[in-house]
N, C-alpha and C positions, 0 to 999 in steps of 0.2 A: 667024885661029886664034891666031896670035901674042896679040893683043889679047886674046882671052878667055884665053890660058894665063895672061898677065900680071895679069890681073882674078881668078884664081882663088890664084893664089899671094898675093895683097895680100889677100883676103877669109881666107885661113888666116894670114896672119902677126895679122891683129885675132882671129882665133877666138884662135890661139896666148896671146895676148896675155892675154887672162879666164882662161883654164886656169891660168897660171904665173905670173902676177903678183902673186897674192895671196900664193902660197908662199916665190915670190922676196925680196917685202920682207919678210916676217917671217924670213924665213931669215937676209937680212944684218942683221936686228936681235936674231936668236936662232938656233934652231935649225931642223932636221927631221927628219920619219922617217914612217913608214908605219902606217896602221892599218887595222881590217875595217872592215863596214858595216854598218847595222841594215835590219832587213826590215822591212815593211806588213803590218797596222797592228799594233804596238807599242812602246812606249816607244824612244827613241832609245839603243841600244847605248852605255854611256858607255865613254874606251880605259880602261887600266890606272893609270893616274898620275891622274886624277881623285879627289878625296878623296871617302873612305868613311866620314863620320861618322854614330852611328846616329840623331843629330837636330839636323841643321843650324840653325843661326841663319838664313841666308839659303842662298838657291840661285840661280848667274848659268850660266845657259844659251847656250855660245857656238856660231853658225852658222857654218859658214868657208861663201867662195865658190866656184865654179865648178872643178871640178878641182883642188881643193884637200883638205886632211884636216886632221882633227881634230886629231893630235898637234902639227902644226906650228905651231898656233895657240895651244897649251899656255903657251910663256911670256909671252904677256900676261898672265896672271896675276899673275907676279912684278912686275909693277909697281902694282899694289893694294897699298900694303905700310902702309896705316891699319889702327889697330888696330881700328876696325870688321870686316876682313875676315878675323879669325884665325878666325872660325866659319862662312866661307862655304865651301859648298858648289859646286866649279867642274865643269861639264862641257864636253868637248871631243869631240861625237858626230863620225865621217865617214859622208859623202852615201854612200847605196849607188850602184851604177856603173850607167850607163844610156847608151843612145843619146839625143846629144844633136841636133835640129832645125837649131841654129844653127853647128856642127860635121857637116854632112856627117851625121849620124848616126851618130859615132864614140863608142866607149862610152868614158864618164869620170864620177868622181862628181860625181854631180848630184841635187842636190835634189828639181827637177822641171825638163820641159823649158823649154829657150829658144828660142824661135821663130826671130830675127833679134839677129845683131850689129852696130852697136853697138845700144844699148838705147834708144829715143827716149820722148818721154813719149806718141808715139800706137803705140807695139808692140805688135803681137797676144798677147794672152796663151793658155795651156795651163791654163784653172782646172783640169781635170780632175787633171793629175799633182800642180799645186800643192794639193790638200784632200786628196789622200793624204799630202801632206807635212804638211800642218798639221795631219792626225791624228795622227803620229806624235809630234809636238811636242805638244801637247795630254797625248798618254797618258805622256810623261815627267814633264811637270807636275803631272797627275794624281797621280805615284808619288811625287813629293818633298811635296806636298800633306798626302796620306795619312800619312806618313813625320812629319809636326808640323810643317814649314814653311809659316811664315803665308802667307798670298797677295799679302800685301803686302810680304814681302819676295824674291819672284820674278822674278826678269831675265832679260829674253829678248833676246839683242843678236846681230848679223851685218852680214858685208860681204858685199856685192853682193847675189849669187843669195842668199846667210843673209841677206841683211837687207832682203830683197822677203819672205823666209818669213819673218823678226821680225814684220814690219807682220801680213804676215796673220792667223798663230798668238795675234800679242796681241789684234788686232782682232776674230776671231771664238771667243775664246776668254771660257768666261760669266762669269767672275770676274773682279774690279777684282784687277791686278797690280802689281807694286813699280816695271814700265817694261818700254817695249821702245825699245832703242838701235838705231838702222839708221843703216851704213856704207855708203854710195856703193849706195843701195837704189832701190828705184823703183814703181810700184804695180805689183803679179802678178797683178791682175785685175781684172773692169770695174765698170762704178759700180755696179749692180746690188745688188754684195755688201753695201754700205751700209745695205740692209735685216734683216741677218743681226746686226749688230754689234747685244749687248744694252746697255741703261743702263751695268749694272757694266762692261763692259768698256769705254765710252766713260768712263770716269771716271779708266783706267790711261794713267800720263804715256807720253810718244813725244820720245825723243831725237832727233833727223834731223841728220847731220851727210854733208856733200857736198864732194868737189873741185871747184874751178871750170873747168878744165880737163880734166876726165874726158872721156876720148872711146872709152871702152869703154860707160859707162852716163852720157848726155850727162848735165848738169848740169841741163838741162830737165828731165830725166826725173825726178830729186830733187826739185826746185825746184817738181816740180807736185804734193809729195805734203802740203803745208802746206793748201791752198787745200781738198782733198779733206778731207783731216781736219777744218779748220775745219767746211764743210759738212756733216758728219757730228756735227757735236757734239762732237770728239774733241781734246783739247790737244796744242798739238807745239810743240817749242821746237827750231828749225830753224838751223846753225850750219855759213855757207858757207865755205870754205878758199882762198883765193886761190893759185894755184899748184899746188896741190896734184891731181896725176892721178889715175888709180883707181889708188888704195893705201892704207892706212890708216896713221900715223904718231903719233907718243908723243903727242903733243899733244892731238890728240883722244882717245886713252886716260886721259889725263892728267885732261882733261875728264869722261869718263865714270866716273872714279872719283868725283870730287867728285859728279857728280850721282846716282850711284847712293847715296852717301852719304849726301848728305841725305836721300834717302827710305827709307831703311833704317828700321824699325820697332823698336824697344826688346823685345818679345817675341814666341814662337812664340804660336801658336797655344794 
């Protein structure tokens, strides 16, 4: 008995760990605070502080992780500070709250479920919750689309559980897009889906950037999301961290600027 208490408190300090870690580092490098949630299927809820212009140049679509929110992840922005991005358009949607699989079934915002912690590259996945997500994503794109923002200048980027939804949402999404950037991501479903992915969307760039050391979403589990793409037709330019655990850090921000950059497109639509 002893043994299985001891095995069950070590299996909640790693769940603990996806929940709070994402908020945590962004917290000691900025701030946080609380926000709602968006319902199925509709556009992603953007919070209050996201800019309202009525025709963006560009639009970057940020996913937070596992138990995490949208406002907390608000000041990555501020380090975009090219004069390219005085016309982007930023969102910072949070997950609605759900029972999660790999938490006990405890409700927290989540994207879609997680099966098993840590995240291996042979994980079961839940496609079912994840294409309600990638609806949701889709019908935001949709709206800034609509709204004069070219297709090539739309970014869809996240850490972890947001950037298993990056991958997808770009991936089955039927327009060529300006990129989707995935942090410490890993593939949300099985190979299957490969048949869904149209021409135009195998055409839209895939940032992949991983810690080497991650032992929430192993490095394998990144590491095999090159190999997929390739066979798929799909470009990835894949960007390993030495040291670096599940967290996301200036540098690859840093990075994601410049590359969002170059592919920024000169006009709307």
């Amino acid at each position: 008995m002893d043994e299985l208490r001891e095995m069950k408190v070590i299996k909640g300090s790693v769940i603990l760990t996806i929940t709070l870690l994402s908020t945590t580092v962004l917290f000691l490098l900025f701030f946080s605070q609380n926000t709602t949630n968006p319902s199925s299927p509709q556009p992603l809820q953007p919070n209050s502080s996201s800019s309202s212009m009525s025709r963006a140049r560009s639009f970057v679509l940020w996913l937070h992780g596992l138990g995490d929110s949208g406002p907390a992840n608000e000041p990555i922005k501020t380090l975009f500070t090219s004069p390219q991005f005085r016309d982007t358009k930023w969102s910072f949607p949070s997950a609605p709250s759900a029972p999660v699989t790999c938490n006990y079934g405890s409700v927290m915002p989540s994207w879609f479920d997680i099966l098993e912690i840590p995240v291996t590259a042979e994980s079961p996945n839940d496609e079912s919750s994840l294409l309600k997500a990638v609806q949701n994503v889709h019908a935001t794109i949709d709206r800034e689309i609509a709204a004069g923002v070219n297709p090539n200048n739309v970014f869809v980027c996240g850490f972890s559980q947001g950037g298993a939804l990056t991958l997808a949402s770009v991936l089955l999404y039927p327009k060529t897009l300006g990129g989707g950037a995935i942090f410490s991501g890993w593939i949300p479903f099985n190979s299957s889906i490969g048949e869904q992915i149209t021409p135009e969307a195998k055409q839209t760039p895939i940032l992949w950037c991983h810690g080497m050391v991650d032992s929430t979403v192993l490095f394998e589990a990144g590491h095999a999301g090159p190999p997929f793409l390739e066979k798929n037709g799909v470009g990835c330019e894949f960007k390993a961290y030495p040291g670096l655990a599940h967290s996301i850090n200036n540098e690859e921000l840093r990075y994601l600027e410049s590359w969002i950059k170059a592919r920024l497109q000169s006009s709307s639509q």
